[in-house]
N, CA, C and O of each residue as an XYZ file, in Angstrom:
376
protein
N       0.271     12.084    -14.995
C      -0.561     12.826    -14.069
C      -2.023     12.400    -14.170
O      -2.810     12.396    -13.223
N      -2.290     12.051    -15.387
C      -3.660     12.097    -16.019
C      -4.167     10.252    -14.412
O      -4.854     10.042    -13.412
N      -3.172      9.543    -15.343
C      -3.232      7.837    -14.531
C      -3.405      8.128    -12.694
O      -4.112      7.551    -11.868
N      -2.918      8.694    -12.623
C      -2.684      9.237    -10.911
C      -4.237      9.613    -10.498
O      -4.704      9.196     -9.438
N      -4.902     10.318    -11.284
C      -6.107     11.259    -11.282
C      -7.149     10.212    -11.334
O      -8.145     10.135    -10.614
N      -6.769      9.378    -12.330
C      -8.084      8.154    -12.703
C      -7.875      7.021    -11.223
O      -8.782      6.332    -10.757
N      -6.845      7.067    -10.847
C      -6.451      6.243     -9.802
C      -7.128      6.699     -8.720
O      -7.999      6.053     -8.138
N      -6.815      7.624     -8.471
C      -7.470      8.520     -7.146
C      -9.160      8.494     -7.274
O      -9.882      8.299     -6.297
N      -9.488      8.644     -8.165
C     -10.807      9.091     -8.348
C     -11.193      7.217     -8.078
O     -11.665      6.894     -6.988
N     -10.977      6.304     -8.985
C     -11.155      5.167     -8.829
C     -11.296      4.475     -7.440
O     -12.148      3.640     -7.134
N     -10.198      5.029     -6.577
C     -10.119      4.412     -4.961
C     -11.306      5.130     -4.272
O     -11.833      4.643     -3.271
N     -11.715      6.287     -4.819
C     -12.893      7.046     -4.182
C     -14.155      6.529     -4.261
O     -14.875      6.190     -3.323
N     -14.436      6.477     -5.706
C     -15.607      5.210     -5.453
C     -15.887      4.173     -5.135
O     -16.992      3.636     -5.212
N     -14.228      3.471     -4.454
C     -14.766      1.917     -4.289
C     -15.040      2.117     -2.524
O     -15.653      1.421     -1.715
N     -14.380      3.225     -2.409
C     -14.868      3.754     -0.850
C     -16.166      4.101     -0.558
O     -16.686      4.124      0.558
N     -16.807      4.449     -1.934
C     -18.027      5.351     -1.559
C     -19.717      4.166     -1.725
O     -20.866      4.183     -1.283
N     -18.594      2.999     -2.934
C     -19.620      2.099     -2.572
C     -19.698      1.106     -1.669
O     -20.696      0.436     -1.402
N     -18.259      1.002     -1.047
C     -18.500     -0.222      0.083
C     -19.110      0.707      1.221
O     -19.694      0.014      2.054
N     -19.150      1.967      1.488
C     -19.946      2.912      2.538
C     -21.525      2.148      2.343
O     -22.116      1.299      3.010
N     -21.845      2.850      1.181
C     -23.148      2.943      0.843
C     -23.360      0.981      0.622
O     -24.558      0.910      0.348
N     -23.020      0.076      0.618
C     -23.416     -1.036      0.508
C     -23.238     -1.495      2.317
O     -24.107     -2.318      2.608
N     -22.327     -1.137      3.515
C     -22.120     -0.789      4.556
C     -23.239     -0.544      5.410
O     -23.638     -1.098      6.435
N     -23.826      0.858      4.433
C     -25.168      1.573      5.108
C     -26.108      0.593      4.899
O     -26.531     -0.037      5.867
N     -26.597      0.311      3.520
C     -27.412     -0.926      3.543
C     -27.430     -2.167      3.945
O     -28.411     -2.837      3.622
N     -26.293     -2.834      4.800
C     -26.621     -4.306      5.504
C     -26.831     -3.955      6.769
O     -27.483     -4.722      7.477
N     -26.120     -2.241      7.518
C     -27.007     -2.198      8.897
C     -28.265     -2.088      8.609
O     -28.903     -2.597      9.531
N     -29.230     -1.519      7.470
C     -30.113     -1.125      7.367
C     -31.117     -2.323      7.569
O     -32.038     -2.359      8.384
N     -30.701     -3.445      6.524
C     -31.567     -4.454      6.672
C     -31.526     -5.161      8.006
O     -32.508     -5.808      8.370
N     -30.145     -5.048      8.959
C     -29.909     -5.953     10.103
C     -30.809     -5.570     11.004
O     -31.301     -6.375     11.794
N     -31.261     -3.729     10.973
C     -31.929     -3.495     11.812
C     -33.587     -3.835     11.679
O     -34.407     -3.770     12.595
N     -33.838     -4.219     10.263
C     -35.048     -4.328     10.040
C     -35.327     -5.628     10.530
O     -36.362     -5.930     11.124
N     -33.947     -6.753     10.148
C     -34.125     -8.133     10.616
C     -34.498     -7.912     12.491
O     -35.418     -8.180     13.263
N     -33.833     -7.595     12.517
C     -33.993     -7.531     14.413
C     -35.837     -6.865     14.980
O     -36.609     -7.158     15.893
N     -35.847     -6.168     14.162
C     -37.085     -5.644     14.452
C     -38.731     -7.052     14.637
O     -39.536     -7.227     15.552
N     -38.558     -7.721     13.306
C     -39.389     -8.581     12.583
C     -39.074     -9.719     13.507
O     -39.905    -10.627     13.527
N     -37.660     -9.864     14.537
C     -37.818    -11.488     14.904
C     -38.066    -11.316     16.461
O     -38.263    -10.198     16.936
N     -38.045    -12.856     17.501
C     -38.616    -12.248     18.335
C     -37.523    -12.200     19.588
O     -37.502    -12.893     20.605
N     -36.787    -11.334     19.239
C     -35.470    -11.538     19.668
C     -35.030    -10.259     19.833
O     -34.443     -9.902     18.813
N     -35.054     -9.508     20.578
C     -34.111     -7.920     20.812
C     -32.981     -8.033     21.304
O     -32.599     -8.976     21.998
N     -32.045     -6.609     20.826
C     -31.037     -6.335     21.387
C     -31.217     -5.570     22.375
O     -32.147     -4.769     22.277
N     -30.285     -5.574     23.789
C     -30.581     -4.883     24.952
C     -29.181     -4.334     25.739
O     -28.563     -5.092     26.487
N     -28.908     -3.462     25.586
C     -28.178     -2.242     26.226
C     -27.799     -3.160     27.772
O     -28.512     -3.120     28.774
N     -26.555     -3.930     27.643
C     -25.897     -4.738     29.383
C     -26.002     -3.044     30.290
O     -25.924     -3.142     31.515
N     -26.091     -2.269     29.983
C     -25.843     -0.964     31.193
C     -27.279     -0.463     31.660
O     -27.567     -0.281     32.843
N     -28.051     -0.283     30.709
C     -28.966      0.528     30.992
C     -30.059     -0.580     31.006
O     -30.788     -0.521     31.996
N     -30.319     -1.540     30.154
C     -31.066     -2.025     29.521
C     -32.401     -1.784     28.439
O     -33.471     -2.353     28.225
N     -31.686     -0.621     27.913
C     -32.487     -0.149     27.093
C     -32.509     -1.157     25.165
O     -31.631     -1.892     24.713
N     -33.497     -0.855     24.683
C     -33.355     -1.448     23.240
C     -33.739     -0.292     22.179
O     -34.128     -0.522     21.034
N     -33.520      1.341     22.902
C     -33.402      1.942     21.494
C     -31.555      2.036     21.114
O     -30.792      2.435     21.994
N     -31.073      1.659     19.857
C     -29.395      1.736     19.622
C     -29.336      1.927     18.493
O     -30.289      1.694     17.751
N     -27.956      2.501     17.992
C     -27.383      2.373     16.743
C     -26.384      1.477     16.524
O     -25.922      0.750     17.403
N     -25.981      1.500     15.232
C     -24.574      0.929     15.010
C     -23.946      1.807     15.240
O     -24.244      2.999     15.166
N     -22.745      1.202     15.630
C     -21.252      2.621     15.764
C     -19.803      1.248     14.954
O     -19.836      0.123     14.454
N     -19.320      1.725     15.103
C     -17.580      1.491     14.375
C     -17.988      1.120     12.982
O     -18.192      0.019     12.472
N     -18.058      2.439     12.465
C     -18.085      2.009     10.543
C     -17.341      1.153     10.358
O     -17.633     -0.035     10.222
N     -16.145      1.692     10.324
C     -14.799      0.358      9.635
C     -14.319     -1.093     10.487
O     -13.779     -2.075      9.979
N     -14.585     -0.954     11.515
C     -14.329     -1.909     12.113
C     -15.265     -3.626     12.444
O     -14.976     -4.669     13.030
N     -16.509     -3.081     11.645
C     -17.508     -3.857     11.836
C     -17.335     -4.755     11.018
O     -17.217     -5.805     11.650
N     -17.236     -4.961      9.724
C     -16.507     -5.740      8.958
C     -14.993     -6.544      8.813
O     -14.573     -7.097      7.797
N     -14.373     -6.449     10.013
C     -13.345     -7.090     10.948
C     -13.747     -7.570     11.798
O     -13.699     -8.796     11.702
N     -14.165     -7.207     12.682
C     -14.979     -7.616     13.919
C     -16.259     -8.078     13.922
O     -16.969     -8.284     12.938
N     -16.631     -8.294     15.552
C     -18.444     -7.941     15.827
C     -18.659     -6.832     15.397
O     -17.777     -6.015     15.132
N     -19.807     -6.667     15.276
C     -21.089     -5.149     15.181
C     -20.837     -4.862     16.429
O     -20.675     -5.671     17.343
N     -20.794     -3.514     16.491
C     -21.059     -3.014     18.159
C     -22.186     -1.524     18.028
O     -22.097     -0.598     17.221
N     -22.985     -1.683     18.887
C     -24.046     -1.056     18.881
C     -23.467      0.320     20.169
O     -22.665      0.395     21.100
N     -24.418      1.173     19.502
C     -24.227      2.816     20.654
C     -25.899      2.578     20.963
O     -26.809      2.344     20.168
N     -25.920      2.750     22.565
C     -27.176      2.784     23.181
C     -27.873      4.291     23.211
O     -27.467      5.221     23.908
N     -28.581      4.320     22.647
C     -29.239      5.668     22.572
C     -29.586      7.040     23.658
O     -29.596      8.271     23.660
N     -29.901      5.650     24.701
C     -29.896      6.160     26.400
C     -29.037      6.543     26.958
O     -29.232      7.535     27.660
N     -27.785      5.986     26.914
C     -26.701      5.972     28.179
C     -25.201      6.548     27.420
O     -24.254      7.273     27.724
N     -25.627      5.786     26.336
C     -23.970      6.224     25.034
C     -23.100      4.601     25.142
O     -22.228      4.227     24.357
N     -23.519      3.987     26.086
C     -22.888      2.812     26.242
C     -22.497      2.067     24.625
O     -23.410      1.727     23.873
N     -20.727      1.850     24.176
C     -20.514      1.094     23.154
C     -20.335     -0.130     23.386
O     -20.032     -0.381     24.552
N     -20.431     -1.170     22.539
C     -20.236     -2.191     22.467
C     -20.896     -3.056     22.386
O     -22.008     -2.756     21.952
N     -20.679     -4.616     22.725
C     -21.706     -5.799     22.097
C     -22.965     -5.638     22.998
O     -22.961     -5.109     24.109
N     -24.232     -6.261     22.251
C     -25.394     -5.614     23.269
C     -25.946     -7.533     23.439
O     -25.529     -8.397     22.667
N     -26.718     -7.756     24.360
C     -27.333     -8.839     24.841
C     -28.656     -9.015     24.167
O     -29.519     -8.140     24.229
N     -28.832    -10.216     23.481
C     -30.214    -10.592     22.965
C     -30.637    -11.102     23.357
O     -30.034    -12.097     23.757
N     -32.072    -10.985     23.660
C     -32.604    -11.819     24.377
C     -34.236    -12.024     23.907
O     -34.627    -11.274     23.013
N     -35.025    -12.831     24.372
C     -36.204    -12.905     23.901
C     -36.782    -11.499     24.409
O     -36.317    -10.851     25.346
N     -38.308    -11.011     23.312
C     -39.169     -9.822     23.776
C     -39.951    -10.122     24.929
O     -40.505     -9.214     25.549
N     -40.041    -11.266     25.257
C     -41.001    -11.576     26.575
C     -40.231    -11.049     27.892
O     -40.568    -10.253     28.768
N     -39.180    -11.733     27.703
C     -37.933    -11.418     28.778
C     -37.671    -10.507     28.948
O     -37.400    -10.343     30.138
N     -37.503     -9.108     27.992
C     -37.038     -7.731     27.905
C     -37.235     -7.455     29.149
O     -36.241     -7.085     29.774
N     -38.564     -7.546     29.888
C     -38.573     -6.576     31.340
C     -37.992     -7.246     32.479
O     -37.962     -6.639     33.549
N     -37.537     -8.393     32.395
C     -36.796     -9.091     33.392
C     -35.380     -8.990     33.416
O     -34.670     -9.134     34.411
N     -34.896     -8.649     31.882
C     -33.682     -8.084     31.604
C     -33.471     -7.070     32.498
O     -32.815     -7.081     33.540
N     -34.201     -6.048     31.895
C     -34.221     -4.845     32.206
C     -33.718     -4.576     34.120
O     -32.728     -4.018     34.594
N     -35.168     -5.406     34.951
C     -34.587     -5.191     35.831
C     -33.261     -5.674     36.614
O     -32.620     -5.069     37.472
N     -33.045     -6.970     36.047
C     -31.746     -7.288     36.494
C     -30.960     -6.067     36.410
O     -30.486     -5.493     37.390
N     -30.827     -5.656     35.081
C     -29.699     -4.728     34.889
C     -29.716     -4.154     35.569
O     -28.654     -4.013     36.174
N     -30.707     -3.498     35.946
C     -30.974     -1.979     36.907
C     -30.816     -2.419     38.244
O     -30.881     -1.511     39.072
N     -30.653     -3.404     38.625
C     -30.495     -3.493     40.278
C     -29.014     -3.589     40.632
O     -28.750     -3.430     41.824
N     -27.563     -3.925     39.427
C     -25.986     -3.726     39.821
C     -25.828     -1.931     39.824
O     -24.746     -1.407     40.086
């Protein structure tokens, strides 16, 4: 019973640190994105405030971002910061 207990508890932390090591590479990705001159941009809205979304799946897959504006999931468009407002209106005119 005792082995079962150490087991369980054992699978819990390796959950709790690949979370928390998880939390920290969006953390830095978002800082990277910030610093270069390159944004991510919302294909629906064209917005560039977002989060990450699919905890578990991101490490299988692409990253897929939640647009802050619209809720829109999925891969977002980078593009240069100069461009952002030309983005933007494209988007907004489909």
């Amino acid at each position: 019973m005792e082995k079962i207990l150490v087991i369980i508890i054992g699978a819990i932390l390796i959950i709790i640190i690949y979370y928390l090591g998880y939390l920290l590479a969006l953390r830095i990705k978002k800082k990277e994105h910030e610093q270069k001159k390159r944004v991510q941009v919302c294909p629906r809205c064209g917005s560039t405030k977002w989060q990450m979304s699919g905890l578990w799946t991101a490490p299988f897959g692409p990253p897929h971002h939640m647009c802050s504006e619209c809720g829109y999931q999925g891969i977002f468009a980078e593009v240069d910061k100069e461009k952002k407002e030309d983005f933007k209106k494209k988007v907004r005119k489909k």
